[in-house]
C-alpha positions as CSV (number, residue, x, y, z in Angstrom):
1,X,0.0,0.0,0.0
2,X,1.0,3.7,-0.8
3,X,2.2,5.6,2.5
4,X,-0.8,8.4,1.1
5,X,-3.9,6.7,0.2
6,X,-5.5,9.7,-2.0
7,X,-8.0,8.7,-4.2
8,X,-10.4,11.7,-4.3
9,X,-13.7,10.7,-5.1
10,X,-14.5,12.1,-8.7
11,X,-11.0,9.8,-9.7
12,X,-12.3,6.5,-8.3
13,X,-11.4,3.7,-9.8
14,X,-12.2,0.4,-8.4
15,X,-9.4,-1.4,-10.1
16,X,-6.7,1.6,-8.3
17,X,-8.3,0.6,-5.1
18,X,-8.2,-3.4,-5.5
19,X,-4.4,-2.7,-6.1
20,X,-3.6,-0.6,-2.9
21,X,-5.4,-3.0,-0.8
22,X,-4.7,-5.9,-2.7
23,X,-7.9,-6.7,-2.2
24,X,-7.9,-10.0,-5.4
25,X,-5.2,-11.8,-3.0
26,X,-7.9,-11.5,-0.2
27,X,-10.9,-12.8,-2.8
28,X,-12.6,-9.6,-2.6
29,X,-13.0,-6.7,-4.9
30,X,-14.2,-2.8,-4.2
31,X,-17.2,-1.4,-5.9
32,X,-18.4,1.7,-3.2
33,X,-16.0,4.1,-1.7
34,X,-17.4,6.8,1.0
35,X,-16.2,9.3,2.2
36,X,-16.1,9.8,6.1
37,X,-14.6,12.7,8.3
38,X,-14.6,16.3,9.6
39,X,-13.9,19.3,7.4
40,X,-10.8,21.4,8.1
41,X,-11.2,24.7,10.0
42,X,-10.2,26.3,6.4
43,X,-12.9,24.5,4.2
44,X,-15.2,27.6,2.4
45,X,-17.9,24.9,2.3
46,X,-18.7,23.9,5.7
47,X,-20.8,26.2,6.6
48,X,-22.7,26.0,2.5
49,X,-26.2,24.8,3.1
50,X,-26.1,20.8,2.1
51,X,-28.3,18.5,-0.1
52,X,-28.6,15.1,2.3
53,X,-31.1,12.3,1.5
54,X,-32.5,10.8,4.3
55,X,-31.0,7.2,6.0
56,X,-33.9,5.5,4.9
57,X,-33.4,6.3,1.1
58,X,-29.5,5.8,1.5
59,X,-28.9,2.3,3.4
60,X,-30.6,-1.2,3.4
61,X,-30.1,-2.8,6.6
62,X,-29.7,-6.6,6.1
């Protein structure tokens, strides 16, 4: 694995991913990424009004 796992969003590839985890040797394979986190102090866009869809409509609980 790289020492700086960067992968923003918009460049996703699952294939990229697969290789920094080697994720084939453990019989698995990516096909989501999320991300999860605080802002920093400096982002312009924490305090931007969000568009969020509700739990409900985002996850099914198995």
């Amino acid at each position: 694995m790289t020492d700086s796992l960067n992968i923003a969003q918009t460049r996703y590839t699952s294939k990229r991913l697969d290789t920094e985890f080697d994720l084939q040797a453990k019989g698995m394979h990516s096909s989501v990424i999320v991300a999860l986190g605080y802002h920093a102090d400096t982002d312009p866009n924490a305090a931007k009004p969000k568009a969020r869809l509700s739990a409900e409509q985002v996850f099914t609980y198995l």
